[in-house]
N, C-alpha and C positions, 0 to 999 in steps of 0.2 A: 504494500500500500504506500503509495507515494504522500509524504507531508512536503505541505507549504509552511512556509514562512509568514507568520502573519502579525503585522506592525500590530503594537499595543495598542489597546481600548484608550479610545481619546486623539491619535498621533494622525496623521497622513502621509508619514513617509514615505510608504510604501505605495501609494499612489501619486505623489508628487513627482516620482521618479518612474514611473508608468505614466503618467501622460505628458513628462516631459522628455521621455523616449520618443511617443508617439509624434508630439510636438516635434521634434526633430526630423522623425522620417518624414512624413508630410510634408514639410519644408523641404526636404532635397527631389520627393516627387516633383514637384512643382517646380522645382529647378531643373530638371531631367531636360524637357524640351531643348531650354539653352544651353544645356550643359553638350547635349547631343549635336545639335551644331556647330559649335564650340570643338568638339572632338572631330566631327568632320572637316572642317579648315584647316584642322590640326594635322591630320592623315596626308592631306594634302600636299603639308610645308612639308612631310617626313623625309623627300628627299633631297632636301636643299638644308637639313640639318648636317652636320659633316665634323669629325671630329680626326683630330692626330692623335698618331701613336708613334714614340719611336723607342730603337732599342739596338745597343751598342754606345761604341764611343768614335768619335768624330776623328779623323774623317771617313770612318769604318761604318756611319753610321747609319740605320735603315729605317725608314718612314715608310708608314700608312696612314690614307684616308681611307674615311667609311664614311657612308650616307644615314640616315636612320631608319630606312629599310632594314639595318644590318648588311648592306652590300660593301663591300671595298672600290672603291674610287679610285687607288692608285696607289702603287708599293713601288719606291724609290728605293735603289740599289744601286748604291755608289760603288766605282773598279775596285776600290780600298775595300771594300765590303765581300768581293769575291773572292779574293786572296785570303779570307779568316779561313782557317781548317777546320777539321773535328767535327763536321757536321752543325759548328757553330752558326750558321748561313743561318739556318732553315731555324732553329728556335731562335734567331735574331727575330725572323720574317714574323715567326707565332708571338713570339712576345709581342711585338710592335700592334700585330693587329689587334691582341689581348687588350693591351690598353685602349687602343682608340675604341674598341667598341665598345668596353666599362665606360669611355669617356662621352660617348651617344646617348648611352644609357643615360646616362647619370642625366644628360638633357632631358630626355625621353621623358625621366621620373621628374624632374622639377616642373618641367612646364604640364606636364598630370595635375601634381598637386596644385598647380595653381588654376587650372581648366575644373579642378574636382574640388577645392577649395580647401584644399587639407585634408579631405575626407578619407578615411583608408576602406576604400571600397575592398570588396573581394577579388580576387584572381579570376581572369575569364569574363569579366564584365563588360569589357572592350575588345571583343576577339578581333584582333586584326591589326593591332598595335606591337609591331614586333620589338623585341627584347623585355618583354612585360607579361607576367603570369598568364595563360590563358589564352 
């Protein structure tokens, strides 16, 4: 048998916190409309978001661009950079794009919370917003 919780005789806590939940959700229904909007212009800009990444040391050293698609835009590899051994190249190339597309993300997520208003929606909410739950 399942027990509730039930605020003491006299109190309303436990309803003032029950319809100040509700209160809340309501408000962000309501804001759904623009908000969805707002994420569709967003979609839009995704590919003209672009961030670097590099990784090595100069004049050895190797860059990537990425889009906020998650695409790569362009991996610069200097001669200095072909000359590293050990297979060193190639986890230069993955670092570099590592970063840059933590550093998309990390756009991706700021301009959310500001579209979402800080709100920590759930995962899958925005299907189709790449580098983002869902």
């Amino acid at each position: 048998m399942a027990r509730f919780a039930i605020p003491h005789e006299g109190t309303t806590q436990g309803l003032e916190f029950m319809f100040k939940e509700l209160g809340q959700f309501a408000s962000m229904m309501r804001a759904m409309p623009a908000m969805k909007e707002k994420l569709e212009r967003f979609q839009k800009r995704l590919p003209q978001l672009t961030a670097e990444g590099t990784a090595g040391e100069f004049p050895a050293q190797v860059t990537v661009h990425v889009n906020g698609q998650m695409e790569t835009i362009s991996c610069r590899i200097p001669d200095q950079a072909l000359m590293v051994g050990g297979g060193r190249l190639g986890e230069m190339v993955q670092a570099a794009t590592n970063i840059a597309l933590l550093r998309v993300r990390a756009q991706i997520a700021a301009e959310m919370s500001e579209i979402t208003g800080g709100m920590n929606l759930p995962p899958g909410m925005f299907p189709g917003l790449p580098g983002l739950p869902g």
